[in-house]
C-alpha positions in Angstrom: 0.0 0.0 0.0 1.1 3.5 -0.6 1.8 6.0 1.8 -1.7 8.2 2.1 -2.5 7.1 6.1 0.8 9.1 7.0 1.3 12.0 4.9 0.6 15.4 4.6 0.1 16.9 1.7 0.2 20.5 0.0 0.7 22.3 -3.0 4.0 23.9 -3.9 4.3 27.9 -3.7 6.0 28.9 -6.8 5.4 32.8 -5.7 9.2 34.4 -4.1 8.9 36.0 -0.9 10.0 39.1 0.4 13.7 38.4 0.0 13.0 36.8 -3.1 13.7 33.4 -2.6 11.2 30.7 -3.9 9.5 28.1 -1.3 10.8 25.2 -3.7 13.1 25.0 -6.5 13.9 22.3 -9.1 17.5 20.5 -8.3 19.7 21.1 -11.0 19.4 18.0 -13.0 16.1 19.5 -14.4 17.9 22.5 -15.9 17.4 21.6 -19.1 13.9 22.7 -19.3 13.3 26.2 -20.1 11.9 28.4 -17.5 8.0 28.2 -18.1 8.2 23.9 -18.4 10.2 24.4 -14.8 7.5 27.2 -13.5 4.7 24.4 -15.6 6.8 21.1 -13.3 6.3 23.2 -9.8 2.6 24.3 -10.6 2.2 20.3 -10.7 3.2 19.2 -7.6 3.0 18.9 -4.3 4.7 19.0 -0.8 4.7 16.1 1.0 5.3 14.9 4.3 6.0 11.2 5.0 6.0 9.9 8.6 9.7 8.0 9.3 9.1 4.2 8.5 6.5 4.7 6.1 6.7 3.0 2.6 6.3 5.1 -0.2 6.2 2.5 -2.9 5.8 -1.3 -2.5 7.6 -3.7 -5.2 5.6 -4.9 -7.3 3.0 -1.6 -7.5 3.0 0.9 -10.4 4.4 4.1 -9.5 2.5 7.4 -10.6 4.6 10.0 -8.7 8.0 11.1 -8.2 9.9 12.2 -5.2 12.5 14.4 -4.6 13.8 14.6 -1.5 14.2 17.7 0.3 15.0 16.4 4.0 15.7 13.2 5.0 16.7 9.7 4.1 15.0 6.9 1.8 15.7 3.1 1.7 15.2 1.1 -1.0 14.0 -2.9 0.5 13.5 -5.0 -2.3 
């Protein structure tokens, strides 16, 4: 099963704040895309908050999401 019991879940700000810096920016390995697909990627997702322990994909299942880490640790079981 996925990880929906313990997580949080909320969309991404893509607005800068008073000093300019953004909420959530792309790691560098998705410079490629030009700055309205990057702006088009951050519209699309979502903040998420997974409780230690927690799996976020099971073998076996189909994933339909992508993580990027942005604090923390994830362990691959197979």
């Amino acid at each position: 099963t996925g990880p929906e019991s313990d997580t949080t879940e909320q969309p991404l700000s893509t607005t800068a704040d008073e000093t300019g810096s953004r909420e959530f920016q792309l790691p560098s390995v998705f410079s490629f895309l030009l700055p309205e697909e990057q702006e088009e990627f951050v519209s699309k997702a979502r903040s998420t908050t997974i409780e230690s322990g927690t799996p976020i994909i099971s073998e076996g299942e189909t994933g339909d999401s992508m993580y990027i880490i942005k604090n923390g640790v994830a362990r691959v079981v197979t």
